[in-house]
C-alpha positions as CSV (number, residue, x, y, z in Angstrom):
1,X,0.0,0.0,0.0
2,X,1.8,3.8,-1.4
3,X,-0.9,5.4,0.1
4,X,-4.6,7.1,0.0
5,X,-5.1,9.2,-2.9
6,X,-2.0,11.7,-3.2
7,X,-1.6,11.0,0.4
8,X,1.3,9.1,1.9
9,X,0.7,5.8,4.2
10,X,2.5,8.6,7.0
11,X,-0.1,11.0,6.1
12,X,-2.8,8.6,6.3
13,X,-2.0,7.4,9.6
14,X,-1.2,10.7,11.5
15,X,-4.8,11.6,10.4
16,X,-5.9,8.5,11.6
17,X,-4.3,8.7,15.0
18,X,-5.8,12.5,15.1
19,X,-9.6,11.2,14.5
20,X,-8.7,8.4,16.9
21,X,-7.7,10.6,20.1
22,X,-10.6,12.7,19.2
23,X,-13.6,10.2,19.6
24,X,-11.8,8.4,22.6
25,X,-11.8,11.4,24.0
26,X,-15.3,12.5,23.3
27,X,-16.4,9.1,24.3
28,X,-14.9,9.4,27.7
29,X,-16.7,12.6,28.2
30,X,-19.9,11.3,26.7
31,X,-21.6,11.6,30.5
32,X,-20.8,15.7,30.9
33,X,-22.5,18.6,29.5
34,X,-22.9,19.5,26.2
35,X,-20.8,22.5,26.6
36,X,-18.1,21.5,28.5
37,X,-18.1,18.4,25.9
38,X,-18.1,20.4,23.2
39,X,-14.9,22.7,24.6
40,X,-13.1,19.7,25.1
41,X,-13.4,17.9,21.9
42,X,-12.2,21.4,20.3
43,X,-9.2,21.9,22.5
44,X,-8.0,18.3,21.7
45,X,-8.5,19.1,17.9
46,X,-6.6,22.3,18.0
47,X,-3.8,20.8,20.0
48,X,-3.4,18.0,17.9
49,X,-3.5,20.6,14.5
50,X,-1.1,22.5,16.6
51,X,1.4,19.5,16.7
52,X,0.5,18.5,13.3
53,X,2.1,22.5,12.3
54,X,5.3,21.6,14.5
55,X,5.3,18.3,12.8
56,X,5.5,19.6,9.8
57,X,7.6,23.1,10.6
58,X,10.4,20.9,12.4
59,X,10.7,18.5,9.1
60,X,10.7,21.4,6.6
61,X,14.0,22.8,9.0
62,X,15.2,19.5,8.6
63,X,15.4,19.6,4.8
64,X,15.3,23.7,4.4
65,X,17.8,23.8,1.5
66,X,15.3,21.3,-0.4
67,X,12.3,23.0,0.6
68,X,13.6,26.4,0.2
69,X,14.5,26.1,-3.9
70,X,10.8,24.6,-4.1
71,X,9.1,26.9,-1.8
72,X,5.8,25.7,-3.0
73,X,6.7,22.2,-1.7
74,X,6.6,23.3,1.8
75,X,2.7,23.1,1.9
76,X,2.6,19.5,0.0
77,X,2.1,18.0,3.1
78,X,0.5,14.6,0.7
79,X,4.5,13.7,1.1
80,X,4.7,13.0,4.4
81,X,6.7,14.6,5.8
82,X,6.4,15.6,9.4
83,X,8.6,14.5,12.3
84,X,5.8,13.5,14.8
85,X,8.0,13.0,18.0
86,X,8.6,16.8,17.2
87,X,4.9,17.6,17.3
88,X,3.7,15.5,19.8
89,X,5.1,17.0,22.9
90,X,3.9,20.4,21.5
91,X,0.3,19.2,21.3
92,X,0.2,17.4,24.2
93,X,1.5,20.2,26.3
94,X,-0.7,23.1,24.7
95,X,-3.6,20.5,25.5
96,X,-2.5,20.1,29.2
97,X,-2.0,23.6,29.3
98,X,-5.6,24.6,28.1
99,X,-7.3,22.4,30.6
100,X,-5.2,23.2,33.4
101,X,-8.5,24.9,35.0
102,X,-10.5,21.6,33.9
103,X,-9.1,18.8,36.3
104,X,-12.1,16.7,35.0
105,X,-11.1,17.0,31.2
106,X,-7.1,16.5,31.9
107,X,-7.9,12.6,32.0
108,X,-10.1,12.2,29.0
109,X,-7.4,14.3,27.1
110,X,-4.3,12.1,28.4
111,X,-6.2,8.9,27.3
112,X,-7.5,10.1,23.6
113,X,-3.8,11.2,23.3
114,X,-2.6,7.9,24.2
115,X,-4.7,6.2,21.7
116,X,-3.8,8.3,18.7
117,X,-0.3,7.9,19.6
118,X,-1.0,4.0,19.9
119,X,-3.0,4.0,16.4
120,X,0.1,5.9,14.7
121,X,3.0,2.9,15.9
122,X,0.8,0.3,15.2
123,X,0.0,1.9,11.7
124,X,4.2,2.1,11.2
125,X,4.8,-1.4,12.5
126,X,1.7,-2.5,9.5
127,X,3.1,-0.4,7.3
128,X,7.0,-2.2,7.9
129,X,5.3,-5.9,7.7
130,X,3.2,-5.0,4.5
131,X,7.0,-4.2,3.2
132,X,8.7,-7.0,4.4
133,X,6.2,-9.1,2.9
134,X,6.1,-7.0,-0.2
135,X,7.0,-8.4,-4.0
136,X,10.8,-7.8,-4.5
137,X,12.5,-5.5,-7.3
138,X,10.4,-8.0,-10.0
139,X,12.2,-9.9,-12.3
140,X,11.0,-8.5,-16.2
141,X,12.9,-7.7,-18.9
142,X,12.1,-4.0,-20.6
143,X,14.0,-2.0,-23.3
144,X,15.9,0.6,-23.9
145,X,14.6,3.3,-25.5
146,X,16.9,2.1,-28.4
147,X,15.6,-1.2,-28.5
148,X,17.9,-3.2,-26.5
149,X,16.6,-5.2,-23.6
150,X,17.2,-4.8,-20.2
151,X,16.2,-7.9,-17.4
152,X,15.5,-5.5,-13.8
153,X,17.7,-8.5,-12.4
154,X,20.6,-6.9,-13.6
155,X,19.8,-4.1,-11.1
156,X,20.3,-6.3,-8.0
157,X,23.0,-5.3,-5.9
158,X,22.4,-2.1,-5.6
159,X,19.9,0.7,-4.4
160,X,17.3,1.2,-6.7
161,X,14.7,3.8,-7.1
162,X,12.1,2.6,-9.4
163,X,9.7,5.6,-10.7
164,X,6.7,4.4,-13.3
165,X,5.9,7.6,-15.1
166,X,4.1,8.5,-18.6
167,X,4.5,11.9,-20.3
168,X,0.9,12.6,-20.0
169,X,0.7,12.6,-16.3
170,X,1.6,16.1,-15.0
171,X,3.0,15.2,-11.6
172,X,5.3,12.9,-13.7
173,X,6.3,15.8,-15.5
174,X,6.8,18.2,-12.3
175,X,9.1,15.4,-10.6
176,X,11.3,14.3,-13.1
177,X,13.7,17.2,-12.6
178,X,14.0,16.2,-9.2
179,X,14.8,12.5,-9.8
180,X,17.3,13.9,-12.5
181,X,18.8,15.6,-10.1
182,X,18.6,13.2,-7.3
183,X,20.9,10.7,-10.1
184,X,23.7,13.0,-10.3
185,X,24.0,13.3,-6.0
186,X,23.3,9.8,-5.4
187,X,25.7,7.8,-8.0
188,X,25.3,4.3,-6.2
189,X,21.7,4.2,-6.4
190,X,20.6,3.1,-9.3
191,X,17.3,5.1,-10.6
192,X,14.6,3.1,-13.1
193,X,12.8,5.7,-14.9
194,X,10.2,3.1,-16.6
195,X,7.9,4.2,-18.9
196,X,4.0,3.3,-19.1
197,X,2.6,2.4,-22.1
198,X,4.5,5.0,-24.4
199,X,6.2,4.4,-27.9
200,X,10.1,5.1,-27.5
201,X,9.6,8.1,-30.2
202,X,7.1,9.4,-27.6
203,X,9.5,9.1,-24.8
204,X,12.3,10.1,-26.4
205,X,11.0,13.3,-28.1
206,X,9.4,14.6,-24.4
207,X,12.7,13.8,-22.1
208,X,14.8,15.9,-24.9
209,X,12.2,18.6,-24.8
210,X,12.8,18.7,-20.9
211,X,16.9,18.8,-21.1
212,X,16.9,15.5,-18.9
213,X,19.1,13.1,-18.9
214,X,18.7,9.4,-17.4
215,X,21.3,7.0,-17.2
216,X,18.2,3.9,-17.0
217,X,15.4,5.4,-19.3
218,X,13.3,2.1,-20.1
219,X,10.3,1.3,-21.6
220,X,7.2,-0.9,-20.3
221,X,4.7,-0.9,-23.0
222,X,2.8,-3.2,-21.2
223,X,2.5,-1.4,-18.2
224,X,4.3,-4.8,-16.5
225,X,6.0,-2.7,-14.4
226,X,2.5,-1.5,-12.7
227,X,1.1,-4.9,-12.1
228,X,3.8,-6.5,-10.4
229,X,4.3,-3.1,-8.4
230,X,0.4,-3.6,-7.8
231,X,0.6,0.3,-8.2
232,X,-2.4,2.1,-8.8
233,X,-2.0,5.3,-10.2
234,X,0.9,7.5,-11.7
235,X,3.4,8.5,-10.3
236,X,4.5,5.9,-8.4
237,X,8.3,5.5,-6.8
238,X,9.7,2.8,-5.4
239,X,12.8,2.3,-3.3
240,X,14.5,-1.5,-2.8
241,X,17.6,-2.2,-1.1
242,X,20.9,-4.1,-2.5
243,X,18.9,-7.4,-1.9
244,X,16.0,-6.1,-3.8
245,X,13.4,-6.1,-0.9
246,X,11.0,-3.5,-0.9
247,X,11.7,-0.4,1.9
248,X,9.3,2.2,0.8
249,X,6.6,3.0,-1.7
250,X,5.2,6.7,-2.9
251,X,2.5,6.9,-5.0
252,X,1.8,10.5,-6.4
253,X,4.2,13.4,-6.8
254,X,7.6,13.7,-4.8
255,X,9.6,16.5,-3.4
256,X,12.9,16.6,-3.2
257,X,13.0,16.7,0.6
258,X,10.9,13.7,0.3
259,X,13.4,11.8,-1.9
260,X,16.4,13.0,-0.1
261,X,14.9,11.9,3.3
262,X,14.1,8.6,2.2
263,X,17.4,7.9,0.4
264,X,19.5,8.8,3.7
265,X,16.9,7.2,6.1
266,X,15.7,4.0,4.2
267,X,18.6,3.2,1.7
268,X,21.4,4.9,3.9
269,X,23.4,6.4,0.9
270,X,25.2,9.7,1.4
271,X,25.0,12.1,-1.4
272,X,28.3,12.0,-3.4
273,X,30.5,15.2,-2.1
274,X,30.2,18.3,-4.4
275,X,33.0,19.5,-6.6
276,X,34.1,23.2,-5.2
């Protein structure tokens, strides 16, 4: 599973946990007044959109340089990327803090917390198994957009970043500058640019029109690529280890913080030192 929509598994599941906390604590204050119900069911949604900002405000510091030549990409939170141990003390505090004149709310509060926070690890440890037990880097045979064929076997060994992409998909299009660039800072990873269902003229003519240049540039006619990814939309990026094994799946558009984070975090490769 890449994810809901243009939404990230992370994504999904923080909003999860947040619904979660919100009706346990609502449910534990289902005996009170309306009123006082009602102000405490609000304070625990603005705390936990509170953390959700610091989430997200910490991980754009953490990747500033990326964010900051895409500025736009700062509010395409459908990546995923927030550091949630960053917004979670925030939240919980600025809830605490809200009901400190409330002794009866404080408990309801703590608990709702605690379940959101409960729903969001087990999500990550489902999200880690459904990986594990994912297809590995499958074993087809494409070509070149010169005709010669290529097995995806050949690719073991190494870090691979498989993106499937067509020229008629526009976050495709908006991406592939940052996977181009992503190739020329990470030389040990190998990156799949695989084609759906395009001729090679096609292919060629738009990646040309672009200035791009791809060292793996393949073609998948048949769309094999999607089926054995079980992908179900484009874009859709995939990242396997040196033994091939699945470590993280994207579907929709990427931004370079997003790429960058993952390639240091899940595939552990340093980008290649700049020449002065």
């Amino acid at each position: 599973m890449t994810g809901l929509g243009p939404f990230s598994v992370q994504t999904v599941a923080v909003a999860a946990a947040m619904a979660v906390a919100w009706l346990v604590a609502r449910y534990l204050l289902r005996n009170t007044d309306t009123d006082p119900r009602r102000a405490a069911a609000s304070t625990l949604i603005d705390a936990l959109f509170v953390g959700l900002l610091v989430a997200r405000f910490a991980y754009v510091l953490r990747w500033w340089p990326d964010y900051v030549a895409a500025p736009m990409s700062i509010i395409a939170i459908g990546d995923g990327g927030f550091l949630v141990w960053a917004g979670l003390p925030v939240a919980l505090g600025w809830a605490l803090w809200r009901v400190r004149r409330h002794p009866a709310r404080r408990r309801p509060m703590l608990y709702g917390f605690a379940a959101g926070v409960a729903i969001w690890g087990a999500a990550q440890a489902g999200l880690s198994a459904m990986q594990r037990a994912a297809p590995p880097l499958p074993s087809l045979t494409l070509s070149t957009v010169t005709g010669q064929p290529v097995s995806l076997d050949a690719y073991r060994g190494s870090p691979v970043v498989m993106n499937l992409w067509a020229s008629w998909c526009p976050p495709c299009r908006r991406e592939m500058p940052v996977l181009a660039k992503a190739q020329g800072d990470y030389p040990d990873v190998r990156f799949l640019m695989i084609n759906q269902g395009e001729t090679a003229h096609t292919v060629e003519a738009f990646v040309q029109s672009q200035g791009l240049e791809f060292d793996d540039l393949l073609l998948d006619p048949a769309s094999q690529a999607m089926q054995a990814a079980g992908a179900r939309g484009l874009p859709t990026t995939l990242f396997f280890d040196t033994n091939g094994r699945l470590v993280d799946a994207h579907l929709g558009e990427l931004t370079a913080a997003r790429l960058r984070d993952t390639l240091q975090g899940r595939l552990h490769q340093p980008p290649a030192p700049r020449m002065p």
